[in-house]
C-alpha positions in Angstrom: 85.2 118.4 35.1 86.5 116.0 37.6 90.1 115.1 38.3 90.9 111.5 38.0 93.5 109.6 40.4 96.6 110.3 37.7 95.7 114.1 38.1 94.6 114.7 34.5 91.7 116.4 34.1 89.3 115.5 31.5 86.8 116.9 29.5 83.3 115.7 28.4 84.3 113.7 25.7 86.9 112.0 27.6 90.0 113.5 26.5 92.7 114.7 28.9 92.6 118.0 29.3 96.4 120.1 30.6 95.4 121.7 33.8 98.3 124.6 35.7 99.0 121.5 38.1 100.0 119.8 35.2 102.1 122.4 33.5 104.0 123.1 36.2 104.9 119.2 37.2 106.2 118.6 33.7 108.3 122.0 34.2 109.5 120.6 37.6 110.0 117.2 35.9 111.8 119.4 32.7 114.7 120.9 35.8 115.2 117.5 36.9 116.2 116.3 33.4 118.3 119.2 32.8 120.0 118.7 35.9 121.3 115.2 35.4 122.1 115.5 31.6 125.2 115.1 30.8 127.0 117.7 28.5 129.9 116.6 26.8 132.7 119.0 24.9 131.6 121.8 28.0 135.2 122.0 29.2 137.9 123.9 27.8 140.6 122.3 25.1 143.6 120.4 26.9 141.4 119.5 29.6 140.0 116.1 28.9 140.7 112.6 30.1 141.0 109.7 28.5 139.9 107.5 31.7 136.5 106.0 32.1 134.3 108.1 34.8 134.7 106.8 38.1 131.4 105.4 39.6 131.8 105.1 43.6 129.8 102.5 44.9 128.1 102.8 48.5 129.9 99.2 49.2 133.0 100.8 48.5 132.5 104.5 49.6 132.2 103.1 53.3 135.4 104.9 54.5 134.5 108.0 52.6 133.2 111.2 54.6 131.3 112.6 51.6 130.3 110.8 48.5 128.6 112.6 45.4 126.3 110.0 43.8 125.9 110.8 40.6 122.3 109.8 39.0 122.0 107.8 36.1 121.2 109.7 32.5 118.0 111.0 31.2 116.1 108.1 29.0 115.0 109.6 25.7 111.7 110.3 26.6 112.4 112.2 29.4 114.4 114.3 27.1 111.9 114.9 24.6 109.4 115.8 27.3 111.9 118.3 28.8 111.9 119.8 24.7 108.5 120.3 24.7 108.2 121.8 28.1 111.1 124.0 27.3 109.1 125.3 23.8 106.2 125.7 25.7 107.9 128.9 27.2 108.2 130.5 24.3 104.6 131.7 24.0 105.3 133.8 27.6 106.7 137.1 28.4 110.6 136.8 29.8 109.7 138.1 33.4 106.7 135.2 33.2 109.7 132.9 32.0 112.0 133.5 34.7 109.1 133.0 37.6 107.9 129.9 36.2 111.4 128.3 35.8 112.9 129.6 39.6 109.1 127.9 41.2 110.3 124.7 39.0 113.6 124.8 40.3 111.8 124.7 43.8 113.2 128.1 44.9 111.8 129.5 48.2 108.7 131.8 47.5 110.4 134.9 49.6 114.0 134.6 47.0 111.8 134.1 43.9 109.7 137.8 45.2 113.3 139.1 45.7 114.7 138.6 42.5 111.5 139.5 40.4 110.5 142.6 42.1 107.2 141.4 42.5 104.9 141.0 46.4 103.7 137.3 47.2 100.7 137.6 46.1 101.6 139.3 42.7 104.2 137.0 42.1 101.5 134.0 43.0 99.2 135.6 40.7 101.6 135.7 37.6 103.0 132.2 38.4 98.9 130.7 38.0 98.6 133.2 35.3 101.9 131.6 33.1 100.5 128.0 33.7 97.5 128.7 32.3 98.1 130.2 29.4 100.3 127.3 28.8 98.1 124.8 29.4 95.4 126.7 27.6 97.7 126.8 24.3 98.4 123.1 25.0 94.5 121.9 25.1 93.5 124.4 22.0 96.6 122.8 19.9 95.5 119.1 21.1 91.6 120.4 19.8 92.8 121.5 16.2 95.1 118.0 15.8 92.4 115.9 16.9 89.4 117.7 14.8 91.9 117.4 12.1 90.8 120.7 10.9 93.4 122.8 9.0 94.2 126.6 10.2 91.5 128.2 8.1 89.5 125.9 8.9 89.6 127.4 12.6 89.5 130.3 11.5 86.5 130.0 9.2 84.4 128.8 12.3 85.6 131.1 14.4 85.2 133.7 12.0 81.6 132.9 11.5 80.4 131.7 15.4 81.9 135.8 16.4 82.0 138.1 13.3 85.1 139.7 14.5 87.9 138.1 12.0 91.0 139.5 14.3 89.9 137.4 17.1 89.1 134.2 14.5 92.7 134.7 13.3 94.2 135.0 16.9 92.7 131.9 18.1 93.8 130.0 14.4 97.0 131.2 13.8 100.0 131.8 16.2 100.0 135.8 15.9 102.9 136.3 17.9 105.0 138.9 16.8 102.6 140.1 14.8 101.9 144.0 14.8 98.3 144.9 15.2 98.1 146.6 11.3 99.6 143.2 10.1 97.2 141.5 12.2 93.7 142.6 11.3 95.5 143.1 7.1 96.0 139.1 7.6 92.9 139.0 9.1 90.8 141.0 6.6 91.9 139.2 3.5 90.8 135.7 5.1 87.3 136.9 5.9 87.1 138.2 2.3 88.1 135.0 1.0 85.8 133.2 3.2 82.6 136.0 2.0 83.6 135.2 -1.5 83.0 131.3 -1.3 
């Protein structure tokens, strides 16, 4: 698998495949939108204007000492990117949450290990780790919407490539929050569905 000059990485039908690199520019990308969006109705009752915002031109800000440009809104789609990188947190752990947004924010490596509690090295290790579960979750999702197969379908062929119908349901459905008795119950009455056709 070869990376091509836009940095995806592709796969031997010629798909794009997510790679950690990936993951964590769109997280970087995700900061920079949430940085220059602009909240309204943030600031307490009584104190709002009626006036326009003032935009200071460079021409005219010649006589200034300091002059906050402010950058120009979001467009749509960077919005809707910075929603899907923001979901794709959920499927990690809070302390693998935290490390992956302060690297995004571009925090130095030495605060980030302060805060976290965590060596270099560690921290490096569960930074990687984070991405590629992401992007790992990101390439199996784009597999199943692609093959068009449905959830038991996955799980079906799982289910019948391994033998082990826990693992088959894992890899189908999302078993987040799922306790391990609930799991392989789930799990069990699938594979005797699948046995009885």
């Amino acid at each position: 698998m070869g990376e091509d000059a836009g940095g995806d990485s592709m796969d031997k039908q010629g798909n794009s495949k997510w790679t950690p690199k990936m993951v964590s520019a769109r997280m970087e990308e995700a900061v920079r939108t949430l940085r220059t969006l602009r909240v309204s109705g943030l600031k307490p009752r009584g104190y709002v204007s009626s006036w326009p915002e003032v935009v200071i031109d460079l021409a005219n800000a010649s006589g200034q000492d300091e002059v906050k440009l402010r950058l120009d809104p979001p467009t749509p789609e960077a919005i809707t990117r910075m929603d899907e990188a923001l979901h794709w947190l959920c499927q990690l752990e809070p302390d693998q949450v935290r490390l992956v947004w302060m690297h995004a924010e571009g925090m130095p490596r030495k605060t980030i290990c302060a805060k976290v509690g965590m060596s270099r090295m560690m921290a490096w290790r569960v930074w990687m780790a984070s991405l590629m579960t992401i992007a790992s979750a990101i390439n199996v999702s784009k597999r199943s919407m692609q093959s068009n197969e449905s959830k038991e379908d996955v799980f079906r062929r799982e289910y019948l490539r391994t033998g082990n119908a826990t693992d088959a349901y894992r890899q189908a459905f999302s078993a987040k929050g799922l306790s391990d008795i609930a799991l392989r119950s789930r799990a069990c009455r699938l594979a005797k569905k699948i046995e009885s056709i």
